[in-house]
Every structure is written in structure tokens, then in C-alpha cells.
C-alpha positions as a Markdown table, in Angstrom:
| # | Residue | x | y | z |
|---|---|---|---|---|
| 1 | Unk | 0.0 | 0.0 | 0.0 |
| 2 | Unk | 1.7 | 3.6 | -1.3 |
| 3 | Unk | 1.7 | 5.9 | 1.6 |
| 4 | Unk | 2.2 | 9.6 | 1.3 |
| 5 | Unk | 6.3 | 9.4 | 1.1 |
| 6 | Unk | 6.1 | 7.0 | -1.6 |
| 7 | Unk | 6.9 | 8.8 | -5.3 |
| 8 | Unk | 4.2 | 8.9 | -8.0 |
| 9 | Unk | 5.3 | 7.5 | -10.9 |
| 10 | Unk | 4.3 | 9.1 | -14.2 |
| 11 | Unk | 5.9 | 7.9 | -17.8 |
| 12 | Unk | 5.2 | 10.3 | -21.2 |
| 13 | Unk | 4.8 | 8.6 | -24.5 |
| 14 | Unk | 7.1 | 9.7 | -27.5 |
| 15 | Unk | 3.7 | 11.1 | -29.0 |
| 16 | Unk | 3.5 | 13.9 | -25.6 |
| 17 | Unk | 7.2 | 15.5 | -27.3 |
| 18 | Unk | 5.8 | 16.4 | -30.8 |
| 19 | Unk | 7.7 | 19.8 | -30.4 |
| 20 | Unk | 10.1 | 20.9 | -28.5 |
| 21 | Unk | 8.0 | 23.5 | -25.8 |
| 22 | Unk | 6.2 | 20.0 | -25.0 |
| 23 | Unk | 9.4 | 19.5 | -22.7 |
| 24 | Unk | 7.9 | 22.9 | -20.9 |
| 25 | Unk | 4.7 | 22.2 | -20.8 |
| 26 | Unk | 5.3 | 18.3 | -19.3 |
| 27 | Unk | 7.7 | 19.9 | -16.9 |
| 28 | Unk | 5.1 | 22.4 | -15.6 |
| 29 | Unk | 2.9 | 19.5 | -15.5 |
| 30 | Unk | 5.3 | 17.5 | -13.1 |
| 31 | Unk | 6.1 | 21.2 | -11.0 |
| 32 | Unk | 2.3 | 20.9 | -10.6 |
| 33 | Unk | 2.1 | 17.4 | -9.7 |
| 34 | Unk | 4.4 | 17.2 | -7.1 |
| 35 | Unk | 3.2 | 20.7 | -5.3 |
| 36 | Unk | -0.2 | 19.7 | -4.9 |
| 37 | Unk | -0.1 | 16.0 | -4.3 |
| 38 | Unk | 3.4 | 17.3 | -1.6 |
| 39 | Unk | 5.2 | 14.1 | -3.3 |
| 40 | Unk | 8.1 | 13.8 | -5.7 |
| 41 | Unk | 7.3 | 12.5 | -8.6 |
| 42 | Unk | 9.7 | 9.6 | -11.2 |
| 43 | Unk | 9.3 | 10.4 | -14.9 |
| 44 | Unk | 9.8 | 7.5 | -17.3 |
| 45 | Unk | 10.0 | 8.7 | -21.0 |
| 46 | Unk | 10.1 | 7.8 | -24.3 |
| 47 | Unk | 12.2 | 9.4 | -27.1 |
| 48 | Unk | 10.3 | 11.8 | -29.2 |
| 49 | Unk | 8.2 | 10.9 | -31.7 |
| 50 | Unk | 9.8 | 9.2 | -34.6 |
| 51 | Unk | 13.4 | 9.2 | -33.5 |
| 52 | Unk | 13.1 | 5.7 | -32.6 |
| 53 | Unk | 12.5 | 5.1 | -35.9 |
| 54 | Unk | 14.9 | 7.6 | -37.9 |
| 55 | Unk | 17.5 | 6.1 | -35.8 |
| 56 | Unk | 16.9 | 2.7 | -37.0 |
| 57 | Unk | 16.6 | 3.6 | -40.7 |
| 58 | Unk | 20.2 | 5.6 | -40.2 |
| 59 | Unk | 21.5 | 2.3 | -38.2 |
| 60 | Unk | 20.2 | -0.4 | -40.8 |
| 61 | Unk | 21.4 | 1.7 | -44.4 |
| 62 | Unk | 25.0 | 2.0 | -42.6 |
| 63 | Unk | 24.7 | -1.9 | -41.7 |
| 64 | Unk | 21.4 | -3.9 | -43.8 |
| 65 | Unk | 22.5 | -6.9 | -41.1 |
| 66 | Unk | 22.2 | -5.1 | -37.7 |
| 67 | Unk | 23.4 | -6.8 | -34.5 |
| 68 | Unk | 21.1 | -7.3 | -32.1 |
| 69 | Unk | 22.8 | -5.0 | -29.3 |
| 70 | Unk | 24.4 | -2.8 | -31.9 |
| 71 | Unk | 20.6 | -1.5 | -32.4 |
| 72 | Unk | 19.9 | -1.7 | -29.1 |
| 73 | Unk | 22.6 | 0.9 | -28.7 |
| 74 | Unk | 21.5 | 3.2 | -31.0 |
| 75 | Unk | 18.0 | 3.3 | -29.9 |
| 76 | Unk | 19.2 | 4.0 | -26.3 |
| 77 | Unk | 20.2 | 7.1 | -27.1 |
| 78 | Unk | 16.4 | 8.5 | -28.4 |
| 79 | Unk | 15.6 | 7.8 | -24.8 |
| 80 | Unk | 18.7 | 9.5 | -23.6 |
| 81 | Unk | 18.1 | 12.3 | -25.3 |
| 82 | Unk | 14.5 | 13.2 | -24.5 |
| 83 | Unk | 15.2 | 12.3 | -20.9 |
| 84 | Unk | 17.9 | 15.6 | -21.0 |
| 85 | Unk | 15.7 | 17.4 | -22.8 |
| 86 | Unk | 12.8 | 17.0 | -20.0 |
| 87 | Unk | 15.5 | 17.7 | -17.1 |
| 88 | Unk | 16.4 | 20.8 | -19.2 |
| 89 | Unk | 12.7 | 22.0 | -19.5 |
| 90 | Unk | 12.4 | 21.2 | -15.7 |
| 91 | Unk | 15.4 | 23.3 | -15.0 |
| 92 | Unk | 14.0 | 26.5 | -16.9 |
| 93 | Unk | 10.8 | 26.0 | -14.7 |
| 94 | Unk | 13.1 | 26.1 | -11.7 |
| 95 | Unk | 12.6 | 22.6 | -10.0 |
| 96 | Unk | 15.1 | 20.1 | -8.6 |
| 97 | Unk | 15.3 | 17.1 | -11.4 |
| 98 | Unk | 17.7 | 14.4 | -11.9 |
| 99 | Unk | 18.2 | 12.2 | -15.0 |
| 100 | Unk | 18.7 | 8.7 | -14.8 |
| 101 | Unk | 19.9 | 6.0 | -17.0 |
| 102 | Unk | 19.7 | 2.0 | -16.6 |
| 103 | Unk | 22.8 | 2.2 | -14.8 |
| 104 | Unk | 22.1 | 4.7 | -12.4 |
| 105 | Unk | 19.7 | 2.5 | -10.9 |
| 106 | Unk | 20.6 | -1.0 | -11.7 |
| 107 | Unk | 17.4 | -1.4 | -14.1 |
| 108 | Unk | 18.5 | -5.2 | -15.4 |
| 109 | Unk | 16.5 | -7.3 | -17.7 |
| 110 | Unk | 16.3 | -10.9 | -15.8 |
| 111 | Unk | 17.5 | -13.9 | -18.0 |
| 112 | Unk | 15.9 | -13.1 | -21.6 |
| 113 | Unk | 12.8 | -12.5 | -21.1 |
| 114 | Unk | 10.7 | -8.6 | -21.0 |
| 115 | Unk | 10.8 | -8.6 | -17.0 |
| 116 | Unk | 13.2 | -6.1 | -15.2 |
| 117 | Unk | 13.8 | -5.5 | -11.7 |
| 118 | Unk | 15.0 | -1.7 | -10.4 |
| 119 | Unk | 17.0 | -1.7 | -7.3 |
| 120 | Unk | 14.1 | 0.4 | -5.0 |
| 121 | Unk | 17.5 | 1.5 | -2.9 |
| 122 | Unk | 19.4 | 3.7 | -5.6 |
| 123 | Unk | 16.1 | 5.0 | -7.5 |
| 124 | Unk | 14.9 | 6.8 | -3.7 |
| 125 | Unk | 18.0 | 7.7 | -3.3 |
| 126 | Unk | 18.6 | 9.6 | -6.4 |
| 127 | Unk | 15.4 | 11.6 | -5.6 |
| 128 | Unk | 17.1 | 12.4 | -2.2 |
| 129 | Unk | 16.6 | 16.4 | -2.3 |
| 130 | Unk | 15.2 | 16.1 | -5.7 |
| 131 | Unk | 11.8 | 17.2 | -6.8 |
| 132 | Unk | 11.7 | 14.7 | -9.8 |
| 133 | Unk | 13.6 | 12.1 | -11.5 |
| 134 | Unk | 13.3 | 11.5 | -15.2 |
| 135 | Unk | 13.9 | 8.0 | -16.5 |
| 136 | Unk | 15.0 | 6.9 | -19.8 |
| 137 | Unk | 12.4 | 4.2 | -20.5 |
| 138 | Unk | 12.6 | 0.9 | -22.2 |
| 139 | Unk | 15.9 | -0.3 | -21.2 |
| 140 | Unk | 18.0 | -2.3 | -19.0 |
| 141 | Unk | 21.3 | -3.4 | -18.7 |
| 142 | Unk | 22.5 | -7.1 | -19.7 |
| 143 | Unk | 24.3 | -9.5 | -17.7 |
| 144 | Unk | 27.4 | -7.6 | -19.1 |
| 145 | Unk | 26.7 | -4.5 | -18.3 |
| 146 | Unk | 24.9 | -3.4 | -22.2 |
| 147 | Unk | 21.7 | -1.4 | -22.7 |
| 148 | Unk | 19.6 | -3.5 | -24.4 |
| 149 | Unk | 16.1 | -2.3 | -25.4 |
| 150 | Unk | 12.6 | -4.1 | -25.0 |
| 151 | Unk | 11.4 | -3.0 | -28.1 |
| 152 | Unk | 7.8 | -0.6 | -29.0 |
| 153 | Unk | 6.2 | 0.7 | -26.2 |
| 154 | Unk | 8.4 | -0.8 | -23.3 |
| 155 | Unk | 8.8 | 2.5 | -22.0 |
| 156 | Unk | 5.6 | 1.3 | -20.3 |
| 157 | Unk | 7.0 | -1.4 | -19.2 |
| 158 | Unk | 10.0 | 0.6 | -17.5 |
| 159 | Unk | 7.2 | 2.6 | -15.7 |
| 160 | Unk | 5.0 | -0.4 | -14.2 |
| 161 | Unk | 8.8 | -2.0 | -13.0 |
| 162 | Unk | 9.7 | 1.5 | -11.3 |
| 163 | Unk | 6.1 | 1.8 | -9.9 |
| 164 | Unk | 6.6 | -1.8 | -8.2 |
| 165 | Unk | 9.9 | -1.0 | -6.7 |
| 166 | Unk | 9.1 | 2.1 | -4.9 |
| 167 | Unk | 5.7 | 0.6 | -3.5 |
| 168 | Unk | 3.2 | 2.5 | -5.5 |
| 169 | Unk | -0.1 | 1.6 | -5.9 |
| 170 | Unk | -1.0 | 3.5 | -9.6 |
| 171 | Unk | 1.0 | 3.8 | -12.6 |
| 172 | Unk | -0.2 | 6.6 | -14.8 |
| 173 | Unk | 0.9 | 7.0 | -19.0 |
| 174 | Unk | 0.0 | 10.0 | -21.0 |
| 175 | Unk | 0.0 | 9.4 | -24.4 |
| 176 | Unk | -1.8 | 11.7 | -27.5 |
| 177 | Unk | -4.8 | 9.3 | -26.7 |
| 178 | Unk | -7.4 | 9.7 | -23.7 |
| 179 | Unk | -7.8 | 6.3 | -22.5 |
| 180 | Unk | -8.6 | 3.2 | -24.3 |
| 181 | Unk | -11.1 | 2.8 | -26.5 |
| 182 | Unk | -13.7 | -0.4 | -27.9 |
| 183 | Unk | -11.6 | 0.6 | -31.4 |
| 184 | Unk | -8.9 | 2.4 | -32.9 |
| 185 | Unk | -11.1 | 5.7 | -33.1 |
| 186 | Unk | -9.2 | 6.7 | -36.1 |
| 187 | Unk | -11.0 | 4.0 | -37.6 |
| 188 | Unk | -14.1 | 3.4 | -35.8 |
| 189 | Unk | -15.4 | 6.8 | -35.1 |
| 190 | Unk | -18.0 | 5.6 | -32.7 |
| 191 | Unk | -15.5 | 4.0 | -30.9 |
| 192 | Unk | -16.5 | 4.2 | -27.2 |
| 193 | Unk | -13.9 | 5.3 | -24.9 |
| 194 | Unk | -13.5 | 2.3 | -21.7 |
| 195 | Unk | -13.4 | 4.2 | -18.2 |
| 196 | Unk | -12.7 | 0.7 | -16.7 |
| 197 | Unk | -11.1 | -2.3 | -18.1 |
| 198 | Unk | -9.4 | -5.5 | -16.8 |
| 199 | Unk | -5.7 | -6.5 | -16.7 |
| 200 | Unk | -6.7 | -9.4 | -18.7 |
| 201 | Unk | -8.6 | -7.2 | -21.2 |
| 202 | Unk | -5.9 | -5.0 | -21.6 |
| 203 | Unk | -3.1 | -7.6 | -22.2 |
| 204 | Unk | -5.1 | -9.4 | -24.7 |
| 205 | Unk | -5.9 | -6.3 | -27.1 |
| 206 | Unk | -2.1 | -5.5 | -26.9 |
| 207 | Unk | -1.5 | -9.2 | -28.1 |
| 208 | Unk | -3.5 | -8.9 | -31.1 |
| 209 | Unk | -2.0 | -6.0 | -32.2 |
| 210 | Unk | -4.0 | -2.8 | -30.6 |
| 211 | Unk | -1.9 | 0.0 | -29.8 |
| 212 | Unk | -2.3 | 0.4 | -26.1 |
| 213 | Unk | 0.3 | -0.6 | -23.7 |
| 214 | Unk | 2.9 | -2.8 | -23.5 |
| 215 | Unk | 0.8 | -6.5 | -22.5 |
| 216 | Unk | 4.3 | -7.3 | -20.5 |
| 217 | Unk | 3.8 | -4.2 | -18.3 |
| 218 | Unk | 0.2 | -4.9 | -18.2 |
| 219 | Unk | 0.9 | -8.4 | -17.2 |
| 220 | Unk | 3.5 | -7.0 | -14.4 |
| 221 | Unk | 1.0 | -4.5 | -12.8 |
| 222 | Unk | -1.7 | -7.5 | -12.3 |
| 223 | Unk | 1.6 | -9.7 | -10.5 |
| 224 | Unk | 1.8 | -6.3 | -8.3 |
| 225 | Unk | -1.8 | -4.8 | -7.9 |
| 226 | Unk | -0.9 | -1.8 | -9.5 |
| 227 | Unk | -3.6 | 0.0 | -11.2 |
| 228 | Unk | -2.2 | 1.5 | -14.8 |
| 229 | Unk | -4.3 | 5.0 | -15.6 |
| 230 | Unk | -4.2 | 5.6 | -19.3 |
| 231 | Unk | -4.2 | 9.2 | -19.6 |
| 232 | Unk | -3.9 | 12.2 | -21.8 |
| 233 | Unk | -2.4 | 15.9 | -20.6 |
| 234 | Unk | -5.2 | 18.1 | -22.3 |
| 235 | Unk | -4.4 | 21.5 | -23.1 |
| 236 | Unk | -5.9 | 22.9 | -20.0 |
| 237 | Unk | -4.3 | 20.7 | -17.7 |
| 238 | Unk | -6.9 | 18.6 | -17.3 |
| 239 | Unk | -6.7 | 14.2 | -16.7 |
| 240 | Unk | -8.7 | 12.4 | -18.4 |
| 241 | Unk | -9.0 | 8.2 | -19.1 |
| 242 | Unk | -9.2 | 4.8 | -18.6 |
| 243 | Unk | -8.1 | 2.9 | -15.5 |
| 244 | Unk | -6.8 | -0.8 | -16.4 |
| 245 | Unk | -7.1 | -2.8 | -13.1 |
| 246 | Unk | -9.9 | -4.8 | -11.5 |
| 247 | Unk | -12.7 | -3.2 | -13.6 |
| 248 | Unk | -14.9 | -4.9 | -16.8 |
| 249 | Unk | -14.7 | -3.0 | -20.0 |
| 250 | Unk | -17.0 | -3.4 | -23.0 |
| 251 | Unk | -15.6 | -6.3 | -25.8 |
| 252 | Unk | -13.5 | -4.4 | -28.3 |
| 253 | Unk | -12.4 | -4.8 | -31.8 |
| 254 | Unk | -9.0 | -4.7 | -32.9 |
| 255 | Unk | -7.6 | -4.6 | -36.3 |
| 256 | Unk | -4.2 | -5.2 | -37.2 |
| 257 | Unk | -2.5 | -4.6 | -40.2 |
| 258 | Unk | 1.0 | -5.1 | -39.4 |
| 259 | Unk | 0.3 | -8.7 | -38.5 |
| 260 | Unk | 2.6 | -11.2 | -40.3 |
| 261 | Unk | 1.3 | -14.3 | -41.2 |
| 262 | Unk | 3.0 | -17.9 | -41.9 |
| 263 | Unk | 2.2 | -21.4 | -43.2 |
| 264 | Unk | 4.3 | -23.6 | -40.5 |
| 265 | Unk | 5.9 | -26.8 | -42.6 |
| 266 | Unk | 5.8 | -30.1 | -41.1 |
| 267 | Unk | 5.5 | -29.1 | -37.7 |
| 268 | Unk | 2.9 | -29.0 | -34.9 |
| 269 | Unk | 2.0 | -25.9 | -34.2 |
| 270 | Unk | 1.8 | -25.8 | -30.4 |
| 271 | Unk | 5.5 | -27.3 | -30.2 |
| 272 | Unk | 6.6 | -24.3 | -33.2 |
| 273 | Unk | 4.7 | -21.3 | -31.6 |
| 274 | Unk | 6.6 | -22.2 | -28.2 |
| 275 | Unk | 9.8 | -22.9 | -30.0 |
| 276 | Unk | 8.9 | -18.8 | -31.5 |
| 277 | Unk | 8.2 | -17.6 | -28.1 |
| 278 | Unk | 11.8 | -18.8 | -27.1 |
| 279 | Unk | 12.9 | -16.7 | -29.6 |
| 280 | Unk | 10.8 | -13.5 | -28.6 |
| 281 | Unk | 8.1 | -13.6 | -31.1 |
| 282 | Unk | 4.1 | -14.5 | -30.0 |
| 283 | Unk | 1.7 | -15.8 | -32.5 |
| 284 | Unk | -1.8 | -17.2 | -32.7 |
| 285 | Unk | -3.3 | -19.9 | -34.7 |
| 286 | Unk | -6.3 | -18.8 | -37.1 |
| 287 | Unk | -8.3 | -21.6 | -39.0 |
| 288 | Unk | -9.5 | -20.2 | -42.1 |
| 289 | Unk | -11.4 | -22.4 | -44.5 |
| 290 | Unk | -9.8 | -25.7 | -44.5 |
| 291 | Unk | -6.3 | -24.2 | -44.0 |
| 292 | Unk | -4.5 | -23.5 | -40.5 |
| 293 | Unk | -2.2 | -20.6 | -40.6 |
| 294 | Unk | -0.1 | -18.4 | -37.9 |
| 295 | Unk | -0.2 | -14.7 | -37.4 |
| 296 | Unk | 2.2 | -12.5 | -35.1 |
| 297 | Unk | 0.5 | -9.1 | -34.6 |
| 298 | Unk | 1.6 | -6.0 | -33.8 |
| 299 | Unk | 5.3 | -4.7 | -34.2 |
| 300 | Unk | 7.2 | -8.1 | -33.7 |
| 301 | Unk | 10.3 | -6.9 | -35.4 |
| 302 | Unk | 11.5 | -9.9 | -38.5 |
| 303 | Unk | 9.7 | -12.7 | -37.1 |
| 304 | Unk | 10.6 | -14.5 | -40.3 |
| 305 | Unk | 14.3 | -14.3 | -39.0 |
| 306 | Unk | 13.1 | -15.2 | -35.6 |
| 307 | Unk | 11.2 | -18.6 | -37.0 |
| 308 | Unk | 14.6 | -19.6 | -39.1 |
| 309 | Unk | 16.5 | -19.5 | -35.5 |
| 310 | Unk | 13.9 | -21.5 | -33.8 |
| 311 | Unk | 14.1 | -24.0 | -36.3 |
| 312 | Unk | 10.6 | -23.5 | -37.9 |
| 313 | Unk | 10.2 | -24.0 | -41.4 |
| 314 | Unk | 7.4 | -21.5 | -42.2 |
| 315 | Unk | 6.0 | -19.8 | -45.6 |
| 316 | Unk | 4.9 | -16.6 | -45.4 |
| 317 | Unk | 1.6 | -15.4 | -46.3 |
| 318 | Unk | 1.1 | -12.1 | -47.7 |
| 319 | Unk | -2.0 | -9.9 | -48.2 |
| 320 | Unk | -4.1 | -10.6 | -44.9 |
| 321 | Unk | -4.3 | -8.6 | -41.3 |
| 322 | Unk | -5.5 | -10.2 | -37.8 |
| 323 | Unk | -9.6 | -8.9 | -36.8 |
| 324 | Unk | -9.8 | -10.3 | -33.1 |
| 325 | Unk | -12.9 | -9.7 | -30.9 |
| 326 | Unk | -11.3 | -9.3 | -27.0 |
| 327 | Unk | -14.0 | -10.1 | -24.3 |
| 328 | Unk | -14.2 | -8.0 | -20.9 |
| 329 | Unk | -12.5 | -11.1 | -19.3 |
| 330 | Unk | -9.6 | -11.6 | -21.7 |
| 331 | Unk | -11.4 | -14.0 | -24.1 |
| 332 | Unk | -10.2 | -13.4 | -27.7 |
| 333 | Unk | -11.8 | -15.0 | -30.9 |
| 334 | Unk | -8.9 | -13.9 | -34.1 |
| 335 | Unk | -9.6 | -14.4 | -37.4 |
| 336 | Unk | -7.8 | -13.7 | -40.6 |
| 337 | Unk | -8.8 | -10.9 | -43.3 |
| 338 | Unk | -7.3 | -9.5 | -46.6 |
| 339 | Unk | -5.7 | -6.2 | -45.1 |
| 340 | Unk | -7.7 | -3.9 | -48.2 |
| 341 | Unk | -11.2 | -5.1 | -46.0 |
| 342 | Unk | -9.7 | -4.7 | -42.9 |
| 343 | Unk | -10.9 | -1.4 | -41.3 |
| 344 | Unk | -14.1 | -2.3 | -43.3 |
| 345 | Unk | -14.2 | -5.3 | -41.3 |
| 346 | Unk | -13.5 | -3.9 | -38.0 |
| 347 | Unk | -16.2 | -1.0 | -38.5 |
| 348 | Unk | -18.9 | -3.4 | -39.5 |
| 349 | Unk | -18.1 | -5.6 | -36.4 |
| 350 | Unk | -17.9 | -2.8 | -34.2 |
| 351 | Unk | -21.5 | -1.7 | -35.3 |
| 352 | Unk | -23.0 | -5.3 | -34.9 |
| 353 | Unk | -21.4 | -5.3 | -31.0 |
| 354 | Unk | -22.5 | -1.8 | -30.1 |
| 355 | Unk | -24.5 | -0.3 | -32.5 |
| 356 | Unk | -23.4 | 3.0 | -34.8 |
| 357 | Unk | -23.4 | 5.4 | -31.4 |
| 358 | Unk | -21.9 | 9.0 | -32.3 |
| 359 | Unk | -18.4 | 9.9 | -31.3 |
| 360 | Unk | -18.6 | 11.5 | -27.5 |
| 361 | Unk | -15.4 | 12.4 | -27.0 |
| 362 | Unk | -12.5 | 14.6 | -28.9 |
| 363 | Unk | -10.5 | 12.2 | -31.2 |
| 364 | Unk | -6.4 | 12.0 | -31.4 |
| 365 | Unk | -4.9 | 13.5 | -34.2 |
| 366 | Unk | -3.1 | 11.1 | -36.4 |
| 367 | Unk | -0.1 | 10.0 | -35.8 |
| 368 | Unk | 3.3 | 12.2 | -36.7 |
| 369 | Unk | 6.7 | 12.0 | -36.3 |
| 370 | Unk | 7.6 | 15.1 | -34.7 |
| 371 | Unk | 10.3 | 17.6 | -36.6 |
| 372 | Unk | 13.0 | 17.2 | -34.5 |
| 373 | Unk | 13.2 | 13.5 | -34.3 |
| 374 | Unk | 16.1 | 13.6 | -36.7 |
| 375 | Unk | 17.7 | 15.6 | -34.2 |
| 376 | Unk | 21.2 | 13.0 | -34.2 |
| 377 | Unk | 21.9 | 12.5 | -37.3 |
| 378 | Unk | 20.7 | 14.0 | -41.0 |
| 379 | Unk | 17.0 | 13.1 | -41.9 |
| 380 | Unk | 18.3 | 12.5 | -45.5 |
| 381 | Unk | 19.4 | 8.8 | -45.6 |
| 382 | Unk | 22.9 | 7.9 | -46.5 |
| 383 | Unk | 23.4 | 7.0 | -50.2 |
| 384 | Unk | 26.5 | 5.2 | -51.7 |
């Protein structure tokens, strides 16, 4: 149980650093934050908008055959650098901030999997004297001592890990959207935002592709009763969203483009799809017609690559997206649909499972990469 010494954790999405007087406005926020709730507050954040990628496009044309914790390098440093922009911001607004880094408080992934523990000891004691601590999110160090990354999102899952170590009970993540919704409201415009939804819920919609939060930090704030508030800073300062904890949501539709599907060869598919999950990739099994077929949603990096080191022999299947129907308790029924029909699909489903009801609430802008995400290196790509 959090009492009232016990930071509050906050993490900012790369979406919340479009331009640069975000930094100001997210540091008044915090200023704010910690004055009227008499706490200090941790920061976890991402790296703006779109460096993440630019970085890995500069990264990938210097070397088309990337190692692993080379790339995890070079992400780092999006992280890095929005976490000194923040402090900077907080500086000009005249509070007492710290930056810290995986090192600074022994953030360490555990074995190989997306679970990391924060030594509680170090992180309070950087905040001695301090009004807030920023965080880089989404990495950890190795067993030797390297960043490595967790991948999209896992800036999240930094947050739920620090929110666990210091003992609080609420994790809350501000992103461009207000909460989560029964759809991708840039696709279902009655889309009904969720006040309340379950871990389970939550965790499922992130599997199959929906892009809401990390399902491993979901998964970690159900292990430690932490209730995640997904939130948006509107212009005026005020909170608004959804709570993902112990409540029932409404069943929501999720469409997912990205999804890469495969034909697994002479193998069974329970004994492949673990063999994958060794290997860091998650897939599903979708019967369609008289064929059965595997699809990996959401942004699972080359999951051809990661198949050929588990030792799967796989065929991919081009041309089709993942339309999954998640159920207040978790329950998720996926099927398989040419990606032209998709959002089609998903709207039509939508309307069967709550009727056309008018949009209530104001609706993100789509997404952008912000102009200032080619900040390290030139945003024209190398040639030669």
C-alpha cells in the first residue's frame, strides 16, 4: 500500500514530445504534480516521436544486417536524449530534477525475457533532495553490463517495473490518446472510450495487435496490484481516461495490419509457436477455411528471422491482417482478413457489438513523427 512518502510514478509517451515547448509544458505538469499531491514525482519517458524510428533507418542503411545489441545501442540514445531534454525543461521551470539512465539504478533485464527488476535502494536515493527524477524508459542493462532495449512501447514497461519498486499503488501513462477505446477511433469513429477495463482485457488487445500498452507491463501490474491509468495531458491541464485494473470493460475490436502471417511446414503448431516464443516472437493460430495458418501481430520486429532461429520451417503469407474480438475477461476469438477489407471489417463488427453510437469524445490527431526527431543524425538517408 503507497503511503504519502512513496513517489508517484508518471511515464510520457514519445507522442507527448511532438515539439520541443512539450518539454515545458510536461515539466510544468510535473512542477504541478508534485506541489499539490506534496510528493516527488519519477518520470519514465520515451524518445520523441519518430526518433526511434529515424534512428533505426540511419542504423540499418550504414549496416542492412544489424546486430542485435548494436541496435539496441543506438536506440538507447532516443531515450537518452529526451530524458535531458525534460531535465532541461524542468530546469528553466526552476525545479530540482535528476536524469537517470539504466545504470544509475541498476534497471537489469532478468535472463531473456521482458521482465526487469529496479534496485528500490538507488532510485529513492537519487530523488534524495530532488523534486523529480526522469527516467529513460525501455531499457536495461545485460548480464554484461549493455543497454539493451525491449522494443515498441516498453517505455511502459520501465514505468509499471519502477512503480513496483518504490511501492506504488497507480502507474499513470500519457499518451496523444485519452484512454482506451472499444476501437482504434481513427477507424471506428464511434468507438466508445473504456473508463474501466481489466488487466486481462488490456493484455489481450495488446497481443492482437491494438496499440495500447505494453501487455508485458500490463501483465507485471496484475503480479503487483498496480492500477495503470491511461491518460492524456489536455491543453488545459486537465486528466482524463481509462483505468486498467480490477474493472470490466465493453468487448472491443482490434484490427491489425501489421500482423505477419505464416504457413508452418511439417511441424505441430503448439510445439513451433513455443519454439517462436523462445525466440521473442508470440503468435496465434487462425483456421480459415480448410487451412491452418499463424499470425504475429503488432510490431514483432523480422519474425521470419526469428522462426529460421527456432528452427521452424514457415512460408509466409502475404495480403491478410488479424480482426480479433477481446471479451471483458480476456477471451479473444482472431480471425484472418485480406488487409484492403480490414478497417471495413473492424467497422462493421464494431456496429453489430455496439450499434453506430456518435463519437462523445474529442479524437487524437493522427499519428506524426515530430520535426525534431532527426535531431542525431541528418534526416536524409545515407546513399552510396
Amino acid at each position: 500500500m503507497a503511503d504519502q512518502q512513496t513517489p508517484i510514478v508518471v511515464k510520457f509517451g514519445g507522442s507527448s514530445f511532438i515539439e520541443l515547448p512539450a518539454y515545458r509544458r510536461v515539466a510544468r505538469h510535473l512542477s504541478e504534480l508534485a506541489h499539490d499531491e506534496g510528493r516527488p514525482v519519477v518520470a519514465v519517458v520515451s524518445g520523441m516521436s519518430g526518433s526511434t524510428g529515424r534512428l533505426l533507418e540511419a542504423a540499418r542503411d550504414v549496416d542492412p544486417d544489424l546486430e542485435p545489441h548494436v541496435q539496441d545501442q543506438v536506440l538507447a540514445t532516443a531515450e537518452i536524449v529526451s530524458v535531458g531534454l525534460l531535465r532541461a525543461a524542468l530546469h528553466a521551470e526552476g525545479v530540482r530534477a535528476t536524469d537517470l539512465w539504466a545504470p544509475h539504478i541498476g534497471m537489469r533485464r532478468i535472463a531473456s525475457g521482458p521482465v526487469i527488476a529496479v534496485d528500490r535502494r538507488r532510485l529513492l536515493d537519487a530523488l534524495v533532495g530532488k523534486t523529480v527524477a526522469v527516467v529513460a524508459g525501455g531499457q536495461a542493462l545485460d548480464s554484461d553490463g549493455r543497454i539493451v532495449m525491449f522494443g515498441r512501447n516498453s517505455s511502459d514497461l520501465t514505468a509499471v517495473a519502477v512503480a513496483a519498486a518504490v511501492g506504488a499503488d497507480q502507474c499513470q501513462i500519457y499518451s496523444d490518446v485519452d484512454g482506451v477505446y472499444t476501437a482504434d477511433p481513427h477507424v471506428v469513429p464511434g468507438a466508445r472510450l473504456m473508463p474501466e477495463l481489466s488487466y486481462a482485457q488490456c493484455a489481450a488487445m495488446s497481443s492482437s495487435g491494438a496499440k495500447v500498452l505494453h501487455a508485458g507491463a500490463v501483465r507485471l501490474a496484475e503480479v503487483h496490484g498496480i492500477d495503470i491509468v491511461c491518460a492524456s495531458l489536455t491543453p488545459d491541464g486537465a486528466v482524463t481516461g481509462s483505468v486498467i485494473g480490477a474493472g470490466r470493460g465493453l468487448a472491443a475490436v482490434v484490427g491489425d495490419r501489421r500482423t505477419q502471417v505464416f504457413r508452418f511446414v511439417g511441424a505441430s503448431a503448439d510445439d513451433a509457436l513455443e519454439r517462436a516464443r523462445a525466440c521473442g516472437v508470440v503468435g496465434v493460430t487462425v483456421v480459415q477455411g480448410d487451412e491452418t495458418i499463424h499470425c504475429f501481430a503488432g510490431q514483432q520486429g523480422d519474425v521470419a528471422a526469428a522462426l529460421r532461429r527456432a528452427g521452424i520451417d514457415a512460408l509466409a503469407v502475404s495480403g491478410l491482417g488479424l480482426l480479433s474480438v477481446v471479451q471483458p475477461d480476456g477471451q479473444t476469438e482472431h480471425t484472418a482478413v485480406g488487409v484492403d477489407s480490414l478497417d471495413g471489417a473492424v467497422r462493421d463488427l464494431h456496429v453489430h457489438l455496439h450499434g453506430d453510437s456518435a463519437a462523445t469524445t474529442r479524437w487524437p490527431a493522427p499519428k506524426r513523427r515530430s520535426n525534431h526527431s532527426g535531431l542525431l543524425l541528418s534526416a536524409r538517408r545515407a546513399e552510396g
